[in-house]
N, C-alpha and C positions, 0 to 999 in steps of 0.2 A: 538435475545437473550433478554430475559426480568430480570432484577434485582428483586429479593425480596428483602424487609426491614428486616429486621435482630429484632428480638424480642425486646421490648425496656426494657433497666435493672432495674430490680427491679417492675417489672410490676405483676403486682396477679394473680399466677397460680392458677387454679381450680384444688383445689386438692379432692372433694367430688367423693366418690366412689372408691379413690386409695386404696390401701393395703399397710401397714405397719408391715414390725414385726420387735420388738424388746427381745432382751434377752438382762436379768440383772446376771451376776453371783456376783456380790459381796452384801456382808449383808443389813439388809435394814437400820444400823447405817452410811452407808459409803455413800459419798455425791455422787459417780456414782450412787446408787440405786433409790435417790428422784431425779435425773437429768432423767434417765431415765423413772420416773414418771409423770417429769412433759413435756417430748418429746412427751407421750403418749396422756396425756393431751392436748395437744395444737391442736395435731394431731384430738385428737375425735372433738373439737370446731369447727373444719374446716371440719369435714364431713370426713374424713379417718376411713376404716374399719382399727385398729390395734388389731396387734395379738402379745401378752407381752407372754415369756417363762421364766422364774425362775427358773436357775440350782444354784448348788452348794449351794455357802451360801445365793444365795438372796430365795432358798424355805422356808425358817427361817421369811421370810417375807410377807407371801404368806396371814397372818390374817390383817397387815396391815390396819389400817382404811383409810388412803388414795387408797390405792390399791384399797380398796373393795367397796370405792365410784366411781371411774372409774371402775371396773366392772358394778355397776350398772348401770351406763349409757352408757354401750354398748361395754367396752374394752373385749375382746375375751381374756382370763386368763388362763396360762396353768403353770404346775409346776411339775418338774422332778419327776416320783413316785422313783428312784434308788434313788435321793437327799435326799429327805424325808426319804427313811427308815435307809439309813444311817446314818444320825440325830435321828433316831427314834421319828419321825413326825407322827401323826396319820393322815390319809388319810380323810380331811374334802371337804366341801362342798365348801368351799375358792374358789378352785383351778380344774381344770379337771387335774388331775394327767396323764401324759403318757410318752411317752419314747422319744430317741433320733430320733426317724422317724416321730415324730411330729414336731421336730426344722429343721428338709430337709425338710419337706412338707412348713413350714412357709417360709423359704430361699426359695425354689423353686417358691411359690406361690404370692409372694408379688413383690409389683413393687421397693420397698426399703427394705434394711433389714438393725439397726442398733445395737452393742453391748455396756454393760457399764459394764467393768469388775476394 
């Protein structure tokens, strides 16, 4: 019988090439919104593909200049098209707008999935 050693704690996981999704529903005035921005954030520094959803009131946030600087650098941005027309949002270039089959594909698809409502 052979022992393994047991992971040592707090040791630096390799997270480069994992998946992430997160979905935000609350506004982007409410301090879950910028926590879940800067989850996203930390996550891209470390090399995590993340994949952000924006229902309800966080699609209201979707022009966001923080938001829109992590899409630049690679956050995968998605944002409820029902949200938006509810709000009477106009369908911009922000956001790939799609439905609730794109938030089971992110859940399905990622190795973590977390919410900030």
């Amino acid at each position: 019988m052979t022992l393994q050693r047991a992971p040592v704690y707090g040791a630096r996981v390799e997270l480069r090439g994992k998946k992430l999704g997160v979905l935000i529903s609350c506004p982007p005035e409410h301090p879950g919104f910028r926590h879940g921005l800067r989850v996203a954030a930390a996550a891209l520094r470390r090399g995590v593909n993340v994949y952000l959803y924006c229902i309800d009131e966080a699609v209201t946030g979707i022009a966001d200049a923080e938001l829109q600087k992590l899409k630049a650098t690679g956050l995968n941005l998605y944002a409820c098209a029902y949200g938006a027309h509810k709000r009477n949002l106009a369908l911009t270039e922000h956001a790939t707008f799609a439905g609730l089959t794109v938030v089971n594909d992110i859940i399905a698809g990622t190795d973590r999935f977390v919410c900030f409502n």
